[in-house]
Jmol script that loads the backbone (N, CA, C; Angstrom):
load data "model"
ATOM      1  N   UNK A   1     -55.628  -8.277 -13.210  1.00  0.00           N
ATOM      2  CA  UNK A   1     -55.383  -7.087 -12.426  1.00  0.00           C
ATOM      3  C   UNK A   1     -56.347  -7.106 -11.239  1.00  0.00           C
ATOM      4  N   UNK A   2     -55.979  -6.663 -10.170  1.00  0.00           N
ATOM      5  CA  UNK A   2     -56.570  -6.869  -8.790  1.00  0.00           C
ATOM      6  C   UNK A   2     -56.429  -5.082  -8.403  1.00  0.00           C
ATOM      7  N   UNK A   3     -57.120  -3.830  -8.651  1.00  0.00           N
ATOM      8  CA  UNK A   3     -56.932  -2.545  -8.140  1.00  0.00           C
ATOM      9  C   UNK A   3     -57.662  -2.587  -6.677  1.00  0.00           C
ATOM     10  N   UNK A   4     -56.656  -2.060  -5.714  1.00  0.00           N
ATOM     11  CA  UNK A   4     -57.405  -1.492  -4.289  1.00  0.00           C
ATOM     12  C   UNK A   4     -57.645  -0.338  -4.243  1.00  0.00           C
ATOM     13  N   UNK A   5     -58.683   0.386  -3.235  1.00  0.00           N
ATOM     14  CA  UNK A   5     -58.646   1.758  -3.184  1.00  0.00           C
ATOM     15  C   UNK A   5     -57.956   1.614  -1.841  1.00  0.00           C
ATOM     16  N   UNK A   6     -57.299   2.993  -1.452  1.00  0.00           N
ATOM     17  CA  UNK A   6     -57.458   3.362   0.037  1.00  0.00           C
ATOM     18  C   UNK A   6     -57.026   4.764   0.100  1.00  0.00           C
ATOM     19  N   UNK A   7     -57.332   5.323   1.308  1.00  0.00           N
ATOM     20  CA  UNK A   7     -56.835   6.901   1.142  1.00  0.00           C
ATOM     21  C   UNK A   7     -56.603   7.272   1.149  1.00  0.00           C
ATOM     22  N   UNK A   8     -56.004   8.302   0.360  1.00  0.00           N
ATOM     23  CA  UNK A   8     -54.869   9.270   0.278  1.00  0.00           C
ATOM     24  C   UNK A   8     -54.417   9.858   1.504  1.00  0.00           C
ATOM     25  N   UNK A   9     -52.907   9.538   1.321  1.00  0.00           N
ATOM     26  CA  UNK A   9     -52.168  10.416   2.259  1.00  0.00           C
ATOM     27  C   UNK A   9     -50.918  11.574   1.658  1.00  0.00           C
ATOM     28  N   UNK A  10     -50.550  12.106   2.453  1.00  0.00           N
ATOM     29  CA  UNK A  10     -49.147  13.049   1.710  1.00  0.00           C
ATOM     30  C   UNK A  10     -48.294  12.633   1.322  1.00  0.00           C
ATOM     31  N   UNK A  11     -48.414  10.889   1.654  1.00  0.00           N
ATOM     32  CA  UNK A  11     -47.065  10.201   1.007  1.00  0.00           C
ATOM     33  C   UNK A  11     -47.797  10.107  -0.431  1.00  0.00           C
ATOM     34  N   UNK A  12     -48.920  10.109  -0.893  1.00  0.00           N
ATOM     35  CA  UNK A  12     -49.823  10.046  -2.311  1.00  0.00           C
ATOM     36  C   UNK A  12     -49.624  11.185  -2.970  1.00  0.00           C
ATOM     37  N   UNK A  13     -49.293  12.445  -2.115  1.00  0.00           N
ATOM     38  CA  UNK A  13     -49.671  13.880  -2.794  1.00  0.00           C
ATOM     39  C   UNK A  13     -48.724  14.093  -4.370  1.00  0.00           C
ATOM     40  N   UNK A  14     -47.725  13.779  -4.407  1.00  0.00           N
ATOM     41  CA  UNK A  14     -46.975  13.765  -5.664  1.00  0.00           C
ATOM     42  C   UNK A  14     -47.832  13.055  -6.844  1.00  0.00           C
ATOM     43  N   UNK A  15     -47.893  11.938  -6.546  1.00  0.00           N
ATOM     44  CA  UNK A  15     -48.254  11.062  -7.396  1.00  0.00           C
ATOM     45  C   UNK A  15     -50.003  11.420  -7.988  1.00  0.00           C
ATOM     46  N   UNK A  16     -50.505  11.665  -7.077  1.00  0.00           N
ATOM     47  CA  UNK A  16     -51.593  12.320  -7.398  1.00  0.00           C
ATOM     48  C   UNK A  16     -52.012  13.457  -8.005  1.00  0.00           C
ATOM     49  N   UNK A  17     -51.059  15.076  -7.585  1.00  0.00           N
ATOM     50  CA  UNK A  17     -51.285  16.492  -8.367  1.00  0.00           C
ATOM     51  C   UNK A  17     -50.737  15.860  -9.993  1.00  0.00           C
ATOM     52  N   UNK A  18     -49.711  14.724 -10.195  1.00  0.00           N
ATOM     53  CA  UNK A  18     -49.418  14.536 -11.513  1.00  0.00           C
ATOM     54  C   UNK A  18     -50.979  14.119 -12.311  1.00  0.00           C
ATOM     55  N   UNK A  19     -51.199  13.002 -11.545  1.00  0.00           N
ATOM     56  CA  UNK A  19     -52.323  12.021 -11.937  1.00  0.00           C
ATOM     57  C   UNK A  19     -53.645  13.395 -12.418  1.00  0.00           C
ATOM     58  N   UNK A  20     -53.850  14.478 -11.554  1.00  0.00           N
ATOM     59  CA  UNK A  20     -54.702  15.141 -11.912  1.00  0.00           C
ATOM     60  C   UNK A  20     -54.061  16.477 -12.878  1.00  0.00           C
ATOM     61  N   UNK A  21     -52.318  16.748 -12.962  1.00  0.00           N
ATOM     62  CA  UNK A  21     -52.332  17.331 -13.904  1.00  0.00           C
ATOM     63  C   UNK A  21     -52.116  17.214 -15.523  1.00  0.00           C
ATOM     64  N   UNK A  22     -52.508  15.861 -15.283  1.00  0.00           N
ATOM     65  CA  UNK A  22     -52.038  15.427 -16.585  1.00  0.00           C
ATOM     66  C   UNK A  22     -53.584  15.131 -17.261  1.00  0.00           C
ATOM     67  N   UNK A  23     -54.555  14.468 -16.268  1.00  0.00           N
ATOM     68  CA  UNK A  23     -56.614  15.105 -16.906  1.00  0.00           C
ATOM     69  C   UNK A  23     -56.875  16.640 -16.851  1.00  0.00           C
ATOM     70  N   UNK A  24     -56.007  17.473 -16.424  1.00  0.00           N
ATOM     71  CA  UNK A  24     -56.412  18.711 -17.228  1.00  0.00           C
ATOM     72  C   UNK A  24     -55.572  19.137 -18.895  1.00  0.00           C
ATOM     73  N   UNK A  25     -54.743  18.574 -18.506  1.00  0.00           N
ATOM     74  CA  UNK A  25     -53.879  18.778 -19.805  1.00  0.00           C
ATOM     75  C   UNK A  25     -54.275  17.988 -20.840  1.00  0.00           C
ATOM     76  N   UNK A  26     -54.985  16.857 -20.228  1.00  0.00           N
ATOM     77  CA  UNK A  26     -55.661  15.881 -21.787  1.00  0.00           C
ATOM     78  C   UNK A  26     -57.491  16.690 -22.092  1.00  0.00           C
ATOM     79  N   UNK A  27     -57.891  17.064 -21.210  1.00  0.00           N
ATOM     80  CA  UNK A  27     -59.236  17.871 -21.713  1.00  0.00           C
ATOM     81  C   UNK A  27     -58.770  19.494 -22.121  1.00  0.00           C
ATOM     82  N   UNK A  28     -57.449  19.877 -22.314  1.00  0.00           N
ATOM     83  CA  UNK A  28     -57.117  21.072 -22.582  1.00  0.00           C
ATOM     84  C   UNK A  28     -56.958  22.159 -21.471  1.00  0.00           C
ATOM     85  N   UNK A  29     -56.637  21.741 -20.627  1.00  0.00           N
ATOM     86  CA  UNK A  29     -56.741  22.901 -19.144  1.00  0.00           C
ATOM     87  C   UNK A  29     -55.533  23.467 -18.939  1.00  0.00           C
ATOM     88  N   UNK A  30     -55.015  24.545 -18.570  1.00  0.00           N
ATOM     89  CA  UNK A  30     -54.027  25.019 -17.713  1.00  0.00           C
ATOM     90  C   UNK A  30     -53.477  24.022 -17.041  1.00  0.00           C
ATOM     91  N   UNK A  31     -52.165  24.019 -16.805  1.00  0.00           N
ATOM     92  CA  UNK A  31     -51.915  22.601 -16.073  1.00  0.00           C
ATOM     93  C   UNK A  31     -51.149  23.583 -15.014  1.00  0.00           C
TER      94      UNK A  31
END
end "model"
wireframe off; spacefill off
backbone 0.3
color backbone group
């Protein structure tokens, strides 16, 4: 596996509110 970073844009925004609502929902948060 080879991971890059680079930075978020609005074409990311989907993929990302998932990516972060799914670490509140695994530490128990309001999602």
């Amino acid at each position: 596996m080879n991971p890059s970073i680079h930075r978020a844009t609005l074409d990311d925004l989907d993929a990302a509110s998932r990516l972060f609502n799914a670490y509140r929902q695994f530490y128990g948060q309001r999602s």
